[in-house]
MDAnalysis code that builds the backbone (N, CA, C; Angstrom):
import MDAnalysis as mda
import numpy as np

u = mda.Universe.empty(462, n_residues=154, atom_resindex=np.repeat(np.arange(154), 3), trajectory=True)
u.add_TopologyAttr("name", ["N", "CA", "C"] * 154)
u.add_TopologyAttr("resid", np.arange(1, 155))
u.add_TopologyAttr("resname", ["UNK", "UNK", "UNK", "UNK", "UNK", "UNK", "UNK", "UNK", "UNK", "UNK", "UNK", "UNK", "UNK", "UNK", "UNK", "UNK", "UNK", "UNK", "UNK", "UNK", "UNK", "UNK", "UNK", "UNK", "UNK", "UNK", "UNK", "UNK", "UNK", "UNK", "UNK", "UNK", "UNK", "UNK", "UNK", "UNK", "UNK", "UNK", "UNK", "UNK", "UNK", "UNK", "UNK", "UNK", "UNK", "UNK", "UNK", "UNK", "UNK", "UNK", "UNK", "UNK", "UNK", "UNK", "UNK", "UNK", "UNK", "UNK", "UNK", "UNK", "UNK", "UNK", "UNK", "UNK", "UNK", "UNK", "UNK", "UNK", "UNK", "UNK", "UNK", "UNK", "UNK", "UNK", "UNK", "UNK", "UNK", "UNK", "UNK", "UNK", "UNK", "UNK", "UNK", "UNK", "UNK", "UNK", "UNK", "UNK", "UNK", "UNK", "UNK", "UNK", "UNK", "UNK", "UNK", "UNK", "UNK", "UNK", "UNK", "UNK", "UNK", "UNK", "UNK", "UNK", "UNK", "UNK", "UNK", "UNK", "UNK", "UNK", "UNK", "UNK", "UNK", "UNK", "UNK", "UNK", "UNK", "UNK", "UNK", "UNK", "UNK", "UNK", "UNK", "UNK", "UNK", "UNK", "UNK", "UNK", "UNK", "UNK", "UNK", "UNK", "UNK", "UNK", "UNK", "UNK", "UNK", "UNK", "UNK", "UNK", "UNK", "UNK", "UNK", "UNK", "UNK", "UNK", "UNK", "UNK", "UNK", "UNK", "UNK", "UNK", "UNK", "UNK"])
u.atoms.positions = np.array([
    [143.099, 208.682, 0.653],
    [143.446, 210.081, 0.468],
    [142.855, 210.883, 1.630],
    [143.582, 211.772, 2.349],
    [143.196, 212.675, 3.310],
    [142.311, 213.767, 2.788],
    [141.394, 213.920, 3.704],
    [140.367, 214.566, 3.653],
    [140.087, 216.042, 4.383],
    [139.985, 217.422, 3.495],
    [139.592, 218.723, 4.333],
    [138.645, 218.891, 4.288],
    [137.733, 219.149, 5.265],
    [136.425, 219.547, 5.126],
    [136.194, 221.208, 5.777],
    [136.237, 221.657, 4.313],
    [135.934, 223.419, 3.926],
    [134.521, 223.787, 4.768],
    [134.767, 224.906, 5.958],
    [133.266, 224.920, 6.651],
    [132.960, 226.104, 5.996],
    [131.928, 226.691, 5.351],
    [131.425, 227.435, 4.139],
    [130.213, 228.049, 5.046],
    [130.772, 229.458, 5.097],
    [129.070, 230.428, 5.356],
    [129.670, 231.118, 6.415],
    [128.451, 232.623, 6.531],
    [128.896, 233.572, 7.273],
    [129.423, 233.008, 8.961],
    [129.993, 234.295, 9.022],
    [129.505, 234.146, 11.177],
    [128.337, 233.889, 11.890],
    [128.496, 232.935, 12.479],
    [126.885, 232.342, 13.565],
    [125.760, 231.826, 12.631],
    [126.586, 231.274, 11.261],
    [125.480, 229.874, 10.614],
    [125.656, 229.398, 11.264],
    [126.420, 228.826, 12.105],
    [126.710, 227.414, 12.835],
    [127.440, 227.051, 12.884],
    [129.157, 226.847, 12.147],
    [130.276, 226.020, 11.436],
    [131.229, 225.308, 12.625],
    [130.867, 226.101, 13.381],
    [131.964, 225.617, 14.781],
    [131.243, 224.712, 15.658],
    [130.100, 225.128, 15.875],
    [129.055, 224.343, 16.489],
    [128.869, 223.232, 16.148],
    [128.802, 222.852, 14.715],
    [128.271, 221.678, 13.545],
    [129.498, 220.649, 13.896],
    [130.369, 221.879, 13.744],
    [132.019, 220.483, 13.609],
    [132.397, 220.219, 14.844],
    [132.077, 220.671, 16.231],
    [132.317, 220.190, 17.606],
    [131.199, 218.842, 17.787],
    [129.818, 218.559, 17.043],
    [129.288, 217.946, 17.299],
    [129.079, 216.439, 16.677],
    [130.286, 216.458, 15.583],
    [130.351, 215.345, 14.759],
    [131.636, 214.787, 15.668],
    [130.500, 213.342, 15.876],
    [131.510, 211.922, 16.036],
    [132.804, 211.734, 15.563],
    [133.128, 212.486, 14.760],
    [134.778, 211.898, 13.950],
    [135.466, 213.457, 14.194],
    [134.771, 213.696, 14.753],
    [135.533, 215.251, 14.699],
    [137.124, 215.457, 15.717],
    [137.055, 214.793, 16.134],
    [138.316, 214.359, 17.152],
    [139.419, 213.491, 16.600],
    [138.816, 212.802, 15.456],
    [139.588, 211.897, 14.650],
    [140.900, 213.621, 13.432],
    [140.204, 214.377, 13.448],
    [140.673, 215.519, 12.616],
    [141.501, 216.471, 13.284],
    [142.453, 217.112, 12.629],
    [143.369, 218.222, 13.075],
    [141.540, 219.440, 12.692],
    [141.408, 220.328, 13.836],
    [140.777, 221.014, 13.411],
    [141.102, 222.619, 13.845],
    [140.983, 222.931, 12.599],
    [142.298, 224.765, 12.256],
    [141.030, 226.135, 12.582],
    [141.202, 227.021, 12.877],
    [140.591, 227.741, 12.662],
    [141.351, 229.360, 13.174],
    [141.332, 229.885, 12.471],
    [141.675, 231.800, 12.951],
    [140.569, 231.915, 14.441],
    [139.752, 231.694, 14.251],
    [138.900, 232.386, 15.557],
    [139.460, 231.502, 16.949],
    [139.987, 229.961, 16.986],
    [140.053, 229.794, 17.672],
    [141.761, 231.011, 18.338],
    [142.034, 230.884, 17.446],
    [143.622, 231.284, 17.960],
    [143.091, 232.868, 18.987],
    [142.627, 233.656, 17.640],
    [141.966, 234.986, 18.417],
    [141.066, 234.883, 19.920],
    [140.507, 233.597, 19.693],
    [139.935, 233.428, 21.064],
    [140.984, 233.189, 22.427],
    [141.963, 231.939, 22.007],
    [142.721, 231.886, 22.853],
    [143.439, 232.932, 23.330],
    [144.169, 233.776, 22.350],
    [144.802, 234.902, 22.427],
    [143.912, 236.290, 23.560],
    [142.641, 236.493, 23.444],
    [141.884, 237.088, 23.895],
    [141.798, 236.532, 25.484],
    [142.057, 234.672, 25.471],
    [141.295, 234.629, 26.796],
    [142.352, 234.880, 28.110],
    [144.024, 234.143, 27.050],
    [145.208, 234.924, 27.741],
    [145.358, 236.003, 28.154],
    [144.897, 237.211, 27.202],
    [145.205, 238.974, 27.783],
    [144.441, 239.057, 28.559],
    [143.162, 238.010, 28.762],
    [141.779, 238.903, 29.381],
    [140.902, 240.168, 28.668],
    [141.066, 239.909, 27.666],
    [140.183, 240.821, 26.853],
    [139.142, 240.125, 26.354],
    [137.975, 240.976, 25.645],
    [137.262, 240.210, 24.635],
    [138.006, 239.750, 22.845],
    [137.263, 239.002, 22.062],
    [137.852, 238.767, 21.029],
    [137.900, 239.986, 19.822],
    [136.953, 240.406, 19.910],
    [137.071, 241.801, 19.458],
    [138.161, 243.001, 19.424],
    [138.450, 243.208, 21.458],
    [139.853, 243.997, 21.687],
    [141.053, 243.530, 21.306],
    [141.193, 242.116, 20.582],
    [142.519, 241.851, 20.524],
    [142.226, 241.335, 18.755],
    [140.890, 241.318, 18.196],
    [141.586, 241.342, 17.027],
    [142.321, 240.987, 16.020],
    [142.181, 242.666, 15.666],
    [142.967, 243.151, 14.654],
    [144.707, 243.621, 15.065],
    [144.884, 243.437, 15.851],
    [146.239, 243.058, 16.245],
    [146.852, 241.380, 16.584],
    [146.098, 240.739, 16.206],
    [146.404, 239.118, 16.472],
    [145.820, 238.489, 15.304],
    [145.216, 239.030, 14.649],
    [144.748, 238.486, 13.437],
    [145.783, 237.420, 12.608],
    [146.978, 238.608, 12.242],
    [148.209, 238.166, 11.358],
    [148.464, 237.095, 11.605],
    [149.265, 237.012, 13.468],
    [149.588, 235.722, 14.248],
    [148.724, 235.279, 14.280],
    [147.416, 234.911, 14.335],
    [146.563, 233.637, 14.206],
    [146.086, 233.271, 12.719],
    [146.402, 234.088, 11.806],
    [146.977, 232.887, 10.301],
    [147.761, 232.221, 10.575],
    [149.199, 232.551, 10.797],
    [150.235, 232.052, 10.930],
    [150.179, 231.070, 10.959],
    [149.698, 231.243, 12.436],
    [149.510, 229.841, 13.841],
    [148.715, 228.542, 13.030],
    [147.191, 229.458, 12.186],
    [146.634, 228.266, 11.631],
    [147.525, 227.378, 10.529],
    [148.277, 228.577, 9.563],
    [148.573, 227.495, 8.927],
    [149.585, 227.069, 8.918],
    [150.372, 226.743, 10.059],
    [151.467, 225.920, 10.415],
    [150.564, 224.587, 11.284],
    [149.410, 225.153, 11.526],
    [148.567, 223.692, 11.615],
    [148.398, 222.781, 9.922],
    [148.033, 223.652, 9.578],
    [147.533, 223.062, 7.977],
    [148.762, 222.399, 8.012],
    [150.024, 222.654, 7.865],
    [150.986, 222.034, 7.437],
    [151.673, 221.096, 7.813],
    [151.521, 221.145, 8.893],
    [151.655, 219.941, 10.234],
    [150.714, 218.924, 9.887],
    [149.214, 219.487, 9.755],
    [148.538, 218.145, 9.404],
    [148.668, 217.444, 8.400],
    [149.323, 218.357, 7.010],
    [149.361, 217.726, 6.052],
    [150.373, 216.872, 6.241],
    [151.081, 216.837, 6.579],
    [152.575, 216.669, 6.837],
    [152.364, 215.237, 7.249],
    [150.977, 215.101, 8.304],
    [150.974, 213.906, 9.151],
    [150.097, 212.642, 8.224],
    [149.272, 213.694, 7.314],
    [148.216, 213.108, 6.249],
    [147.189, 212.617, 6.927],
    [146.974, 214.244, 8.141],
    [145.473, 214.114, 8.807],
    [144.542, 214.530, 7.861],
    [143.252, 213.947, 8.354],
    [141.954, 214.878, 7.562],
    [141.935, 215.989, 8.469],
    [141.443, 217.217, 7.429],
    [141.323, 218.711, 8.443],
    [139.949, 219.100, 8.366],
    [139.372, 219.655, 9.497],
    [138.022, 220.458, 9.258],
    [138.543, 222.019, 9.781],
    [138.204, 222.341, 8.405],
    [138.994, 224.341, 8.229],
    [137.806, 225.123, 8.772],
    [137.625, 225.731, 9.858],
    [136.739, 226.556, 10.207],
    [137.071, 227.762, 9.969],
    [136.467, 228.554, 8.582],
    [136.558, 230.156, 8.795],
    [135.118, 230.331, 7.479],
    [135.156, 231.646, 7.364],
    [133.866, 231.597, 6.771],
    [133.706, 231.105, 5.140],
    [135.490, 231.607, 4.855],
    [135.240, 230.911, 3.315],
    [134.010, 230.914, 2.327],
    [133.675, 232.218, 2.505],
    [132.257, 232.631, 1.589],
    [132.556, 233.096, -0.149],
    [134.055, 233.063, -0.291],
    [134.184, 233.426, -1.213],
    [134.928, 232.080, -2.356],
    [135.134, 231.971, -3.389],
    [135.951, 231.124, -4.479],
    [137.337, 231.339, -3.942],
    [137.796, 232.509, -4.133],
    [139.110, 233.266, -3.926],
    [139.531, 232.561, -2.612],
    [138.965, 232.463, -1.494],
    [139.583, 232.007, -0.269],
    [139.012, 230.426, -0.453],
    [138.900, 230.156, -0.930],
    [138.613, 228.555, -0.671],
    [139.994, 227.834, -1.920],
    [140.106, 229.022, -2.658],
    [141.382, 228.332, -3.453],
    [142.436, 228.387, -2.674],
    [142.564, 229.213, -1.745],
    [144.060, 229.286, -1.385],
    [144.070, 227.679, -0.347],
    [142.815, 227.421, -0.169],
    [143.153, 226.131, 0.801],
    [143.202, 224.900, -0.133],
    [142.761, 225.058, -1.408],
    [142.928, 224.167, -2.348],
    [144.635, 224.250, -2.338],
    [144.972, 225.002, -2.777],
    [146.378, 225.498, -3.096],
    [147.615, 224.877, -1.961],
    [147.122, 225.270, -0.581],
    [147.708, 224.441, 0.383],
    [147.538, 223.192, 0.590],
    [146.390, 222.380, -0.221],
    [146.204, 221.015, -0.069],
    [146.070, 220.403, -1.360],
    [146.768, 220.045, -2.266],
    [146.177, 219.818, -3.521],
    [146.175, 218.554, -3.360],
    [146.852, 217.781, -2.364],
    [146.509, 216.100, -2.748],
    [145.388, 215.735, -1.454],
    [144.398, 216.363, -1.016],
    [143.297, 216.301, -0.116],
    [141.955, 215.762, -1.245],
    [141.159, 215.305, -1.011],
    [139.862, 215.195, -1.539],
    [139.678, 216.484, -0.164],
    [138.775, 217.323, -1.503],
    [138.126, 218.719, -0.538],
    [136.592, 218.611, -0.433],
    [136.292, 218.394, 0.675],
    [134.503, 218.944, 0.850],
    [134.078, 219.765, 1.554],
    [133.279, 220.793, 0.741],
    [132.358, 221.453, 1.127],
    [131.292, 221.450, 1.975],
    [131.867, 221.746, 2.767],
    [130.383, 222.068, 4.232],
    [129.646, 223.405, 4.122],
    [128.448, 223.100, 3.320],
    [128.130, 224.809, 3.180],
    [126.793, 224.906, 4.469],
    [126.626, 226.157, 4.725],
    [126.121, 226.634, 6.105],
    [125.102, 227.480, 5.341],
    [123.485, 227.259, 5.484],
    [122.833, 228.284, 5.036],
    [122.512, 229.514, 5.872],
    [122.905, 230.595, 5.893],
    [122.658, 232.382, 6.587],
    [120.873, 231.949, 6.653],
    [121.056, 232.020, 8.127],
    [119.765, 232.055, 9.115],
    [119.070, 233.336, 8.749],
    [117.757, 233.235, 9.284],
    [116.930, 234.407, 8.268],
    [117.194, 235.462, 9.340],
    [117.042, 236.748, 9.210],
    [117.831, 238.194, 9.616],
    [117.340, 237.819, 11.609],
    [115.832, 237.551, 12.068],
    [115.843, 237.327, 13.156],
    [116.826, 236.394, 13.891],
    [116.571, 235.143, 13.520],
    [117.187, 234.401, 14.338],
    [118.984, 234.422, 14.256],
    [119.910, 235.017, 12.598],
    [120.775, 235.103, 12.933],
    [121.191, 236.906, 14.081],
    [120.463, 237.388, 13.909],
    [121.024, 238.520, 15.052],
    [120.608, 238.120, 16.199],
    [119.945, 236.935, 16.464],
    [120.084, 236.370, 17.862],
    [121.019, 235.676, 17.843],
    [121.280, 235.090, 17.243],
    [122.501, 233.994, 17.502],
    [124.046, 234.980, 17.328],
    [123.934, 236.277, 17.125],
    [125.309, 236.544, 16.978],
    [125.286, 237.382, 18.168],
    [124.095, 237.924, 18.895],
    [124.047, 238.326, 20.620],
    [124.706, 237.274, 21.114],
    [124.733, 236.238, 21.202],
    [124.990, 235.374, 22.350],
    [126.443, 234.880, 22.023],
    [127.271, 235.964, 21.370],
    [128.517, 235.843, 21.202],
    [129.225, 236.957, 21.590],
    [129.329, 237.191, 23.236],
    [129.375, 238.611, 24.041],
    [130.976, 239.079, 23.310],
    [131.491, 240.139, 22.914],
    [132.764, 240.486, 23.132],
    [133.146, 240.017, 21.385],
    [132.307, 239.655, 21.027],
    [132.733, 239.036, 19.827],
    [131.749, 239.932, 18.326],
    [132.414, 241.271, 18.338],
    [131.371, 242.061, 17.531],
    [132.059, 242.722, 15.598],
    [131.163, 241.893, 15.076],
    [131.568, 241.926, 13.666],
    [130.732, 243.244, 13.172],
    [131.379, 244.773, 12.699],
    [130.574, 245.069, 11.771],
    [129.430, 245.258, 10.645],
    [128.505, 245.553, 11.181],
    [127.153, 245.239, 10.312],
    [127.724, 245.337, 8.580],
    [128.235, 246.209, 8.502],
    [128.843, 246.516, 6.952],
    [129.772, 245.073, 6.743],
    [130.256, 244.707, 7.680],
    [130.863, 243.307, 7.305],
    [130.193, 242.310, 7.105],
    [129.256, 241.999, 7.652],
    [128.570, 240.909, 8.080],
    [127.685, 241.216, 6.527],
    [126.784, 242.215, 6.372],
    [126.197, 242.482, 4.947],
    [127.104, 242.345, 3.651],
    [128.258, 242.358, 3.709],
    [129.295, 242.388, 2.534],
    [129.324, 240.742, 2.608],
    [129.703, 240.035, 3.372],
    [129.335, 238.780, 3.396],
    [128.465, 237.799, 2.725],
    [127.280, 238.327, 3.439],
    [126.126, 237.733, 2.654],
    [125.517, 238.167, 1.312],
    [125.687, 238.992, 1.021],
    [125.460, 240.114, -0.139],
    [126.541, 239.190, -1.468],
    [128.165, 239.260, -0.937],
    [128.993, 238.570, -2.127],
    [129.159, 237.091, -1.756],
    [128.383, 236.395, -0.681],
    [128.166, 235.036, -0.928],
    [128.403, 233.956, -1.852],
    [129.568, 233.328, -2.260],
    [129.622, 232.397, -3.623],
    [129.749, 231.166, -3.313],
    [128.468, 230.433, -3.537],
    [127.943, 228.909, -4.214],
    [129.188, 227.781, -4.425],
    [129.449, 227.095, -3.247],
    [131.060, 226.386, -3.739],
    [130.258, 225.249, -5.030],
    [131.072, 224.977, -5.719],
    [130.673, 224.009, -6.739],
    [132.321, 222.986, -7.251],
    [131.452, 221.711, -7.656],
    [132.635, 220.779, -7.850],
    [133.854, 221.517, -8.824],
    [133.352, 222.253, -9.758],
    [134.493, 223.108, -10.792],
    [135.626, 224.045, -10.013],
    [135.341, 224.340, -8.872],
    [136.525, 224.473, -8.086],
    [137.492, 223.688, -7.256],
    [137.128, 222.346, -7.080],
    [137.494, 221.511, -7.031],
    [137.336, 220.278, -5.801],
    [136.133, 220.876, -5.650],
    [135.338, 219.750, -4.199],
    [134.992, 218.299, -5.192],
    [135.310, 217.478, -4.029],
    [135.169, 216.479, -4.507],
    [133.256, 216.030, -4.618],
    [133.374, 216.741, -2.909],
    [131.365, 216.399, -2.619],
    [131.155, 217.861, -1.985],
    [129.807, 218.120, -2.139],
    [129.068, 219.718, -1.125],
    [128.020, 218.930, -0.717],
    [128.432, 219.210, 1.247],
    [127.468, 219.122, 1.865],
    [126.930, 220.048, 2.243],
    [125.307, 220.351, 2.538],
    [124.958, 221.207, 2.897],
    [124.358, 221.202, 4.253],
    [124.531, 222.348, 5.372],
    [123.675, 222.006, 6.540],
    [122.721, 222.997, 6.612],
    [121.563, 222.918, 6.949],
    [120.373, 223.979, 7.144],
    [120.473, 224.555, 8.827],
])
């Protein structure tokens, strides 16, 4: 059975970082909204920020005509977005129901070191009110939603 692995936790836990550095990670279709916004950004020559909320839409799209492609191929996927909530982790249940799903949860770095780590993401600027709404409604993935395993990374 093909395998998604849900990357779980705010901006600049780590999730992109974690999944570029695993051995099998090349073996996986790997989806993500930020990459598209990035690409999209590096085409105009803007930062990821200036382009947004006008590319947002098209880089769902884009991702999940990956999702569907991979399913299609009966790749394993590693889903990079923050997926902090139940609500958004169902809809990828929903797009994959014959996947075994695991949870990659990302623990939110303590207030110093994550506002360093989100400096060194020039052009790439999330709302403090966002970033606090985040961590604030944070929800705990658990097998009753329908992970098969939760891994956790520190």
């Amino acid at each position: 059975m093909p395998k998604c692995y849900q990357l779980i936790g705010v901006p600049a836990s780590g999730k992109s970082t974690w999944a570029k550095s695993q051995e099998w990670f090349n073996d996986c279709i790997y989806v993500s909204t930020d990459a598209w916004v990035e690409l999209e950004a590096h085409r105009q020559g803007k930062t990821y920020s200036e382009v947004f909320t006008d590319y947002m839409p098209k880089a769902v799209n884009l991702m999940a005509a990956q999702v569907v492609d991979a399913r299609e191929q009966g790749k394993d996927i590693i889903w990079d977005q923050t997926s902090t909530s139940a609500v958004s982790r169902a809809r990828k249940f929903h797009m994959l129901p014959e996947y075994d799903h695991i949870a990659v949860v990302f623990q939110t770095p303590d207030e110093e070191e994550h506002q360093r780590r989100l400096k060194t993401r020039p052009g790439k600027i999330i709302p403090e009110a966002v970033l606090f709404d985040m961590v604030w409604n944070f929800e705990m993935p658990t097998e009753e939603e329908g992970f098969k395993e939760i891994w956790r990374v520190s």
